[in-house]
C-alpha positions in Angstrom: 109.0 118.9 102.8 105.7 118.3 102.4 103.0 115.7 100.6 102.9 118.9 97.8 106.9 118.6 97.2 106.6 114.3 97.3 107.4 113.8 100.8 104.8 111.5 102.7 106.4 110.6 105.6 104.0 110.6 108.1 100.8 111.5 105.9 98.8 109.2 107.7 99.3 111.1 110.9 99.3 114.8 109.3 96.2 114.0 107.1 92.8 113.3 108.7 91.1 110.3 107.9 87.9 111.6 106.5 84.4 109.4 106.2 84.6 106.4 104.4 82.4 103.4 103.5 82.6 100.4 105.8 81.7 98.7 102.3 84.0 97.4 100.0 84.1 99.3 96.9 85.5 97.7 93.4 86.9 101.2 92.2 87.5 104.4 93.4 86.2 106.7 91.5 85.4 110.8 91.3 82.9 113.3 90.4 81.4 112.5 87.3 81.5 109.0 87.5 85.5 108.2 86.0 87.7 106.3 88.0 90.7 107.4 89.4 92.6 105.0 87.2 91.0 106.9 84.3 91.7 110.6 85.6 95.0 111.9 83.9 94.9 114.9 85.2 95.4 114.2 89.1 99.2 113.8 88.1 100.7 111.5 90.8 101.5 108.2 89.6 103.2 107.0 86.7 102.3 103.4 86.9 99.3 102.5 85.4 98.2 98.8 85.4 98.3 97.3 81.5 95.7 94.2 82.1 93.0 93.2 84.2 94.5 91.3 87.3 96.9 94.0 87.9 94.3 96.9 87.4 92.3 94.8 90.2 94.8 94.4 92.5 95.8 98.2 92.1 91.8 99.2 92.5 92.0 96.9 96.0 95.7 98.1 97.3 93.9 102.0 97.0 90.8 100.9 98.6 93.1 99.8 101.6 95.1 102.7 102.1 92.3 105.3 101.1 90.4 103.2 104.2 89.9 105.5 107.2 92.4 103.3 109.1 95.2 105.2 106.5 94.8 107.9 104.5 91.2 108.6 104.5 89.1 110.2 101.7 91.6 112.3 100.2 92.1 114.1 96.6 93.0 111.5 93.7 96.7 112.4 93.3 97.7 111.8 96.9 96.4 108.6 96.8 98.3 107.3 93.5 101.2 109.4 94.9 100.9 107.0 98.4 100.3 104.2 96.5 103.2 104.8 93.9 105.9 105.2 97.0 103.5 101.6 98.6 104.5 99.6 95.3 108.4 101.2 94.7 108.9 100.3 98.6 107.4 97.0 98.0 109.3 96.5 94.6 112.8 97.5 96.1 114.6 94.2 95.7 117.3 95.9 98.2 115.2 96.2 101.1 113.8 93.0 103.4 109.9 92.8 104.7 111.0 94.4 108.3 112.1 97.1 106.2 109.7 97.3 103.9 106.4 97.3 106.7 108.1 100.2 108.5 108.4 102.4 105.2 105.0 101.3 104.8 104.0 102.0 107.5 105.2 105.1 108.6 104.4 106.9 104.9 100.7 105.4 106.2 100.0 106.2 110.1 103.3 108.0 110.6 104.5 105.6 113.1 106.7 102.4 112.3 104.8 100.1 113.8 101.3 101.4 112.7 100.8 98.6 110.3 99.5 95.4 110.9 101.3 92.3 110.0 97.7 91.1 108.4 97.6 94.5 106.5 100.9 94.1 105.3 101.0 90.8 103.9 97.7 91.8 101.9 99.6 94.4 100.5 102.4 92.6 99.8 100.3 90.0 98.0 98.4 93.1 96.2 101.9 94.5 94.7 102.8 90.9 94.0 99.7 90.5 91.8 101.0 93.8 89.8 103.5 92.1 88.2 103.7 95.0 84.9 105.1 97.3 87.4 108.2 99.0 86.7 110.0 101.5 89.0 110.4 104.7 88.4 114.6 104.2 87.5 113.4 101.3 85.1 110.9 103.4 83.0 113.6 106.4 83.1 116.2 104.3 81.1 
């Protein structure tokens, strides 16, 4: 499988990290000014944050992994696909942190321990801040 069919394991390590802005950007957004929150038609995610501190802590989790330490400048729908398999990882009640940072961190750098513990708890905290989230089982039923 492949990141076309929904399987990123190992993205980080298949897909090039292209250039990307040492400076912190507030949204990511595409041609024509919209933001990628606001693009419907990049498919990908399902989530979509419903107030303001979620939508910011969504905007800053894609700014990390869209970083050239992880997935790089890549199209739109990979990164809400990444960062939809990020929060359902991080959302899994059934899996504990060790778990969780390996997931992580393999769909990331394609390694288990390419993630940094500093990474991980800001992305922990991030998903923790999106509290409207609802897995993908949760919104099926």
């Amino acid at each position: 499988k492949d990141a076309a069919n929904g399987d990123y394991s190992g993205l980080g390590g298949a897909v090039g990290g292209g250039a990307s802005s040492s400076k912190r950007r507030h949204d990511i957004f595409l041609e024509g000014g919209t933001s990628i929150l606001d693009d419907s038609a990049g498919g990908g995610s399902d989530y979509r944050p419903t107030h303001p501190a979620s939508r910011s802590a969504y905007e800053a989790l894609l700014n990390v992994i869209s970083s050239k330490h992880y997935l790089g400048n890549q199209p739109p729908s990979i990164l809400r696909s990444a960062l939809e398999e990020i929060l359902a990882t991080l959302k899994d009640g059934s899996l504990r942190d060790p778990e969780r940072k390996d997931g992580i961190s393999r769909l990331l750098t394609g390694r288990g321990a390419g993630l940094s513990d500093a990474a991980f708890a800001q992305m922990v905290s991030l998903g923790k801040s999106m509290d409207d989230y609802q897995d993908r089982q949760s919104r099926a039923s």
